[in-house]
C-alpha positions in Angstrom: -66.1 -13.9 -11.3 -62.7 -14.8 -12.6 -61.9 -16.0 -15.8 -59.4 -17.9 -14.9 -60.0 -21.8 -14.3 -59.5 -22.8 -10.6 -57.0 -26.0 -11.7 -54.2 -22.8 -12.3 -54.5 -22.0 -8.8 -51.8 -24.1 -7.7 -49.3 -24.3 -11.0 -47.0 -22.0 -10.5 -44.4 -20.6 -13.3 -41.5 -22.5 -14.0 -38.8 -20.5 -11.7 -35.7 -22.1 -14.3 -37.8 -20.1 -17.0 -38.7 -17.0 -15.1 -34.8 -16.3 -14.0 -33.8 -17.0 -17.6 -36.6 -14.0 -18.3 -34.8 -11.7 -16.0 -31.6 -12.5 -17.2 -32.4 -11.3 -20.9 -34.5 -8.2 -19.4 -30.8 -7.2 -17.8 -29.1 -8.5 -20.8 -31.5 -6.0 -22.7 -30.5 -3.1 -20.6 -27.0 -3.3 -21.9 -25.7 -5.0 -18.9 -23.2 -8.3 -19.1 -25.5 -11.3 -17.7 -24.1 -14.7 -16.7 -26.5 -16.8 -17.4 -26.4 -19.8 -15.5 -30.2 -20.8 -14.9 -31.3 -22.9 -18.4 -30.6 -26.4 -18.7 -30.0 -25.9 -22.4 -26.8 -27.7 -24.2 -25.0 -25.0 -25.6 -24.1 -27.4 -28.8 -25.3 -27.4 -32.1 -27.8 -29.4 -33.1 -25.5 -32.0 -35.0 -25.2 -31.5 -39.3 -26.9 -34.9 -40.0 -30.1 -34.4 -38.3 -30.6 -30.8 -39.8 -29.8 -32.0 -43.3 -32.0 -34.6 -42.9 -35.0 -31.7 -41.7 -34.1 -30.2 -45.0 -34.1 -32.9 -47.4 -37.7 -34.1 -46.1 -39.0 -30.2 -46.7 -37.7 -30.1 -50.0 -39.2 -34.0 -50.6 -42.8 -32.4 -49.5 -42.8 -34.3 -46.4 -45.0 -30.9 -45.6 -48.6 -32.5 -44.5 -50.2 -33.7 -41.5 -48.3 -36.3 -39.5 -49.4 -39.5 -37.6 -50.8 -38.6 -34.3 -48.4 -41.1 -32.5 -45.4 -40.2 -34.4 -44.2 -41.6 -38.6 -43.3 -45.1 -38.8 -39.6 -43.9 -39.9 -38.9 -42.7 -36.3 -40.8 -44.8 -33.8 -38.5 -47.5 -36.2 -35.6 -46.0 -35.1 -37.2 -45.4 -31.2 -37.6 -49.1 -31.4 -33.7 -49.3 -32.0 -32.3 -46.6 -30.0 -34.3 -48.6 -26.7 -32.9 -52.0 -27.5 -29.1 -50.5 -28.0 -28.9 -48.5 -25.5 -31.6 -49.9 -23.2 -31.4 -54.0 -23.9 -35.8 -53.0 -23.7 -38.1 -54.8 -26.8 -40.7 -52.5 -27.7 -43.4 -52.5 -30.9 -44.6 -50.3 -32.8 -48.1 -49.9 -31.1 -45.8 -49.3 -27.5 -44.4 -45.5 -28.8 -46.0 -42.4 -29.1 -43.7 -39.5 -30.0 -45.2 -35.4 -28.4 -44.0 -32.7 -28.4 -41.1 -32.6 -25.8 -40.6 -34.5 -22.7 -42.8 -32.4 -20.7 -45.7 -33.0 -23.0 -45.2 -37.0 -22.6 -45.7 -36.5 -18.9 -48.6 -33.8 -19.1 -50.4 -36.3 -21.7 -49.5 -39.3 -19.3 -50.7 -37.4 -15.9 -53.7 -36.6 -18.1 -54.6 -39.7 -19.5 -54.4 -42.0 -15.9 -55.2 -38.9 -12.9 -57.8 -39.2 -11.2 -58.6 -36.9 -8.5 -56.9 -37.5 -5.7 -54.8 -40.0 -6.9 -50.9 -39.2 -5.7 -47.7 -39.7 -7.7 -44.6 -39.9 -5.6 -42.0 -37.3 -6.4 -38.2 -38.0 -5.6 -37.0 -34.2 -4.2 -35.3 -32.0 -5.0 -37.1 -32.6 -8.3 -37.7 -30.7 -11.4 -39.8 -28.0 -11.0 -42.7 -29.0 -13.7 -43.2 -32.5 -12.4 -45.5 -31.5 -9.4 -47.4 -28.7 -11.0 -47.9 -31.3 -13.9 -49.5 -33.8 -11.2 -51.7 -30.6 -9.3 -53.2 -29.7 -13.2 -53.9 -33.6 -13.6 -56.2 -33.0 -10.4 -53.6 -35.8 -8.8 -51.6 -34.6 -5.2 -47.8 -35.0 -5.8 -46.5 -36.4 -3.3 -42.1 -35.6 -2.4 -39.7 -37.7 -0.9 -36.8 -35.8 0.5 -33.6 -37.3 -1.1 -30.8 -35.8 1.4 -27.3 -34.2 0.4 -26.0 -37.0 3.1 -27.0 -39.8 1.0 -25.9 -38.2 -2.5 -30.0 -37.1 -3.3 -30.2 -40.9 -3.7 -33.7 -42.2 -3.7 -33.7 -44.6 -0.1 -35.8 -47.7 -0.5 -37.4 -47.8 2.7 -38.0 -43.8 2.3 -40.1 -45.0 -1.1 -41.7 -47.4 0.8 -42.9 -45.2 3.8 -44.1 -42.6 0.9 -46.7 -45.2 -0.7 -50.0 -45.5 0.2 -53.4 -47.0 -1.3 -53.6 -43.8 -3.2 -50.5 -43.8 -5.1 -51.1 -44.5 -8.2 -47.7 -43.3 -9.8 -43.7 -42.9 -9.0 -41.3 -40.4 -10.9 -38.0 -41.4 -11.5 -35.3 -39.5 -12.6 -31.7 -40.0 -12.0 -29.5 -38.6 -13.5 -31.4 -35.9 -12.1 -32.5 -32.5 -12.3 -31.1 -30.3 -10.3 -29.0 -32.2 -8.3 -27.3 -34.4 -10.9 -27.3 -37.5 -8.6 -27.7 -40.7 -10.6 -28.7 -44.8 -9.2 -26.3 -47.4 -9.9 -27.9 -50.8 -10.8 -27.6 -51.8 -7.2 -29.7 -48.8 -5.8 -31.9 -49.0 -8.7 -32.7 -52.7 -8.1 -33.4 -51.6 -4.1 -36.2 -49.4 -6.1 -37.9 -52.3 -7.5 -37.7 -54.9 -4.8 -40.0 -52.0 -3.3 -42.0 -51.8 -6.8 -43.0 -55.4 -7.0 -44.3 -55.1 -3.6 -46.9 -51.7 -4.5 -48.5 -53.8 -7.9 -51.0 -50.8 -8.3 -48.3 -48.3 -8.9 -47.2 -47.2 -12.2 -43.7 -45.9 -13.2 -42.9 -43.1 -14.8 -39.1 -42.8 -15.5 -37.5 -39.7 -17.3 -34.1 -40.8 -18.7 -33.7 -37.8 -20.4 -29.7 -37.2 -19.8 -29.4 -41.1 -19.8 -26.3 -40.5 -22.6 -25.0 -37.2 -19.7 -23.0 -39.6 -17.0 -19.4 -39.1 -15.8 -16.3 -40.8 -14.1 -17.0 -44.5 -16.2 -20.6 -44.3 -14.3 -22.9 -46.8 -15.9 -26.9 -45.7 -16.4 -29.5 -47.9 -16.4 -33.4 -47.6 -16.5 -35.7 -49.5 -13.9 -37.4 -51.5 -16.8 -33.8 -53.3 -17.5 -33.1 -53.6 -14.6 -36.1 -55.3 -13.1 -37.9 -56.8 -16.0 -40.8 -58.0 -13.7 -41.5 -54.5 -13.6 -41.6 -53.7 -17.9 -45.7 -53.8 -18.3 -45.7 -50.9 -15.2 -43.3 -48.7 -16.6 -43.1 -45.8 -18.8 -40.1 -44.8 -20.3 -39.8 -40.9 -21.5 -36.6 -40.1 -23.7 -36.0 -37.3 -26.0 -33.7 -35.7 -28.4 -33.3 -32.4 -26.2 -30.6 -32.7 -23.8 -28.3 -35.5 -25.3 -28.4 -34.3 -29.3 -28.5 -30.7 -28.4 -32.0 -30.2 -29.8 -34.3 -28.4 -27.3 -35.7 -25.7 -30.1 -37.1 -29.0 -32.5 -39.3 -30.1 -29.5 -39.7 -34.0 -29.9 -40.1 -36.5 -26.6 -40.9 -40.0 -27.1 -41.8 -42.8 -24.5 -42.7 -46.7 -24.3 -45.0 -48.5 -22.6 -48.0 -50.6 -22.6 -50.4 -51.2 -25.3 -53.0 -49.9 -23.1 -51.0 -46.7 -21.5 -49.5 -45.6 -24.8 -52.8 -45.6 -26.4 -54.7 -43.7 -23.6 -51.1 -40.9 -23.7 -52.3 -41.0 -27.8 -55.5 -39.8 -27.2 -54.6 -37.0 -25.5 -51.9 -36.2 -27.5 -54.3 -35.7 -30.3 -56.7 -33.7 -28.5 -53.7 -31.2 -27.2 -51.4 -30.8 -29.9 -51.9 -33.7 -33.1 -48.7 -35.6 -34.6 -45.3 -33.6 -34.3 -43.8 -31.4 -36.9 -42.8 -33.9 -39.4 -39.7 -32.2 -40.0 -38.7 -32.0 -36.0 -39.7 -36.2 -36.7 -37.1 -36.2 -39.9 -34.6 -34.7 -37.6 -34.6 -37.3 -35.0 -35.1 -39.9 -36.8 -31.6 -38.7 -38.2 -30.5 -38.4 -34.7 -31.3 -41.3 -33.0 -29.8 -44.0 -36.1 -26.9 -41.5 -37.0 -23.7 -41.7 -35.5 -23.3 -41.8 -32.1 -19.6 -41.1 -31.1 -20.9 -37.1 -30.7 -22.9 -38.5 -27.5 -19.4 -39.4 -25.5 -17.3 -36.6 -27.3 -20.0 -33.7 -25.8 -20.4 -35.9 -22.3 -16.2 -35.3 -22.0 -16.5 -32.1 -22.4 -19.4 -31.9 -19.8 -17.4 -33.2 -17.4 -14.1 -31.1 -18.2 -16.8 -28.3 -17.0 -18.3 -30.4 -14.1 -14.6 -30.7 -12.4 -14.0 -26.9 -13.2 -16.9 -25.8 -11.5 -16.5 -27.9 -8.6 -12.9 -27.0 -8.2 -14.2 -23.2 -8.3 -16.4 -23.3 -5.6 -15.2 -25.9 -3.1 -12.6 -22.6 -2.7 -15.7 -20.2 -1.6 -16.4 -20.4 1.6 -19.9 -20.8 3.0 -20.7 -23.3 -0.5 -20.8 -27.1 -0.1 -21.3 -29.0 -3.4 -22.0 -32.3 -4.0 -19.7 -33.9 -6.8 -22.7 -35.0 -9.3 -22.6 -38.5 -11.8 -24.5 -37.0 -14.2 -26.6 -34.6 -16.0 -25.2 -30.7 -16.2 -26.1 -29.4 -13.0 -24.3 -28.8 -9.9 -26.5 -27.9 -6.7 -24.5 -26.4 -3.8 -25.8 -26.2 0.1 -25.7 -22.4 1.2 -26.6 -23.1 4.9 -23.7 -21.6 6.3 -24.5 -18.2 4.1 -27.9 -18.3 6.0 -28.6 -15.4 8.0 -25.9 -13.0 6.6 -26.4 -9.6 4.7 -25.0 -9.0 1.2 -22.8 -5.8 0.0 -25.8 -4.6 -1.4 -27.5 -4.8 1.8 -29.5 -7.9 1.0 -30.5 -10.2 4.1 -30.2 -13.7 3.1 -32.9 -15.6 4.8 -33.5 -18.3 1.8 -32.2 -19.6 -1.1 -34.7 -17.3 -3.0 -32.8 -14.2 -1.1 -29.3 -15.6 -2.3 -30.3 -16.1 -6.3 -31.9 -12.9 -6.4 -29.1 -11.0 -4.2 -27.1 -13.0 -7.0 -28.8 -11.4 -10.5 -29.6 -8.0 -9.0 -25.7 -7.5 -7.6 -23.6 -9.4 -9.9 -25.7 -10.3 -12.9 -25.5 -14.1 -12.4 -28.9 -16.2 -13.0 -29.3 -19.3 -11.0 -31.9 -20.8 -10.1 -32.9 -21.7 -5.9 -33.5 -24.9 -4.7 -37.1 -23.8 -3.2 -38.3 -24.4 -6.4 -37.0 -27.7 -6.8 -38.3 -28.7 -3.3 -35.4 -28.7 -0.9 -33.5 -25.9 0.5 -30.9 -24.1 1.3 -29.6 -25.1 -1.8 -29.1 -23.3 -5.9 -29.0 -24.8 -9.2 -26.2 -24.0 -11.4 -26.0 -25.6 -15.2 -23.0 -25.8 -16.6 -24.4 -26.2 -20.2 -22.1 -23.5 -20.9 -18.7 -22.4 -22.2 -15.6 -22.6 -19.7 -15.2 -18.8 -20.5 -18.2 -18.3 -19.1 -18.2 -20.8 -16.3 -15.2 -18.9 -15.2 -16.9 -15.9 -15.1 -20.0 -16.2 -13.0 -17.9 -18.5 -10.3 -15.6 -15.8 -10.2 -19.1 -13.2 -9.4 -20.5 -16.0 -7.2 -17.3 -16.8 -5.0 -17.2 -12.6 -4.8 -20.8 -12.5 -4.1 -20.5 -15.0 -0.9 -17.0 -13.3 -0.3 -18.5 -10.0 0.7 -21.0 -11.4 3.1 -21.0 -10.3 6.6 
């Protein structure tokens, strides 16, 4: 008999996290890695918010925290929604985890039953399905096609719903594909919501403050308020303030939803670090010019990655609004062999051909739910950016 529980079955390993692995295992070997697979700003986590960490550890703010997060920074979570969101929220409405992903593995926790299916927007990230499967719920994707800029189609959502569904993921900008909803297309999202009044929304705005070319975001809550007492809203510190290591992820809802996510988050983990919650407090009411300076220079990067590969033939990209991901179509590489003797069959052939003959990690779009495609992030410096197009356009260069 196995020890191993039967609900691990069908969670896999996050492939973003295992190609980041075997990019340090070549780094280790002595051998000059491109890493191009973690979606981890390559920023410092700004001065204010660390000083702020300090000062509370040298004030003995050293003890067990609240469960739900201090009163200092679900304050200033109340704020940060209502100036960047126009959304009213109470104290009672936040609960603060440990990171995004724990927000939506204590939400799928607290409200899947059995059975129940969430509808997934795909390509999507990689954790949100296996989060759904160890929730005992069936995830449930929604192809979002390169044609239509990996756009969530209304009638597509509403084809995808049934008397099960019990949630839908949003996230736009998104992960991988970068592709973001305007308030228009958003809105088309929740004529369709206020039809389905037994479905729940869970919306991860996590690169809401990532967005490009004078693109405006906007969250499904503001936009359709009818919709407020169905939604969830997850946020975070991570991507925008450069603070992945801290691990903090907030969210809003209802009374009743946020209290069932705060019982779970007290059985899996308690309150957060208090000096993580010093941090962001600092973050999220400190200034906030940093969040348009480091979205610039995201975007300085975006064009000079396009502009690399739309010169490689056999790559297609798709020019994203937001986040720091670009996710290029390799059908036309399909079927050819590498230098190294490699048959490309699938996007898993191509990223692994990639790493193993010119030390670039990616990650492939199987794992995100749609191929032929890859991920690249461009969290990165142009130095390096530079580089690993320059091994990727050689890589697809030498294909026969």
């Amino acid at each position: 008999m196995s020890i191993i529980a039967d609900r691990l079955k069908n969670v896999s390993i996050s492939a973003s996290a295992a190609m980041t692995q075997r990019a340090r295992e070549l780094a280790a070997k002595g051998i000059k890695v491109v890493s191009l697979s973690s979606g981890e700003p390559d920023f410092p986590t700004p001065a204010h918010a660390i000083e702020a960490a300090h000062a509370a550890a040298l004030a003995g703010d050293t003890k067990y925290p609240p469960m739900d997060g201090t009163p200092a920074l679900k304050s200033a979570i109340i704020r940060k929604f209502k100036r960047d969101n126009n959304l009213d929220y109470d104290a009672t409405q936040i609960v603060v985890s440990g990171g995004g992903k724990q927000v939506i593995f204590n939400a799928m926790l607290a409200t899947c039953n059995p059975g129940d299916e969430v509808v997934i927007p795909t390509p999507s990230w990689v954790s949100y399905a296996d989060i759904v499967k160890f929730a005992g719920g069936v995830p449930v994707p929604v192809p979002c096609h390169e044609q239509t800029g990996f756009k969530l189609r209304a009638e597509d959502l509403e084809a995808a719903i049934t008397p099960r569904t019990k949630w839908l993921f949003l996230n736009f900008p998104n992960n991988p594909t970068g592709a973001a909803c305007s308030r228009a297309e958003m809105a088309a999202i929740a004529e369709v919501m206020l039809r389905h009044p037994n479905v729940w929304i869970m919306t991860d705005d996590i690169y809401e403050h990532l967005v490009y070319d004078d693109f405006q975001f906007c969250t499904i809550a503001e936009v359709e308020p009818r919709l407020y007492n169905r939604v969830l809203t997850m946020n975070g510190v991570s991507k925008a303030y450069a603070m992945t290591g801290w691990r903090l992820g907030f969210c809003a809802g209802s009374k009743e939803l946020i209290s069932a996510i705060s019982n779970v988050n007290g059985q899996n983990g308690g309150g957060i670090a208090t000096l993580t919650q010093a941090a962001a407090t600092a973050a999220l009411d400190g200034p906030q010019d940093l969040l348009k300076e480091r979205a610039a220079i995201y975007k300085t990067r975006r064009d000079f990655v396009l502009d690399k590969l739309s010169e490689v033939e056999g790559l297609r990209c798709h020019r994203p609004e937001g986040a720091f991901y670009i996710y290029p179509n390799i059908s036309e590489l399909i079927g050819k062999t590498s230098k190294g003797g490699r048959k490309i069959e699938s996007d898993v052939d191509f990223v692994i051909g990639l790493v193993e003959e010119h030390y670039v990690a990616t990650v492939q779009g199987a794992a995100y739910g749609m191929s032929p495609f890859f991920r690249i992030s461009y969290a990165t410096s142009l130095e390096k950016l530079g580089e690993g197009c320059a091994r990727i356009a050689q890589f697809c260069k030498d294909m026969r």
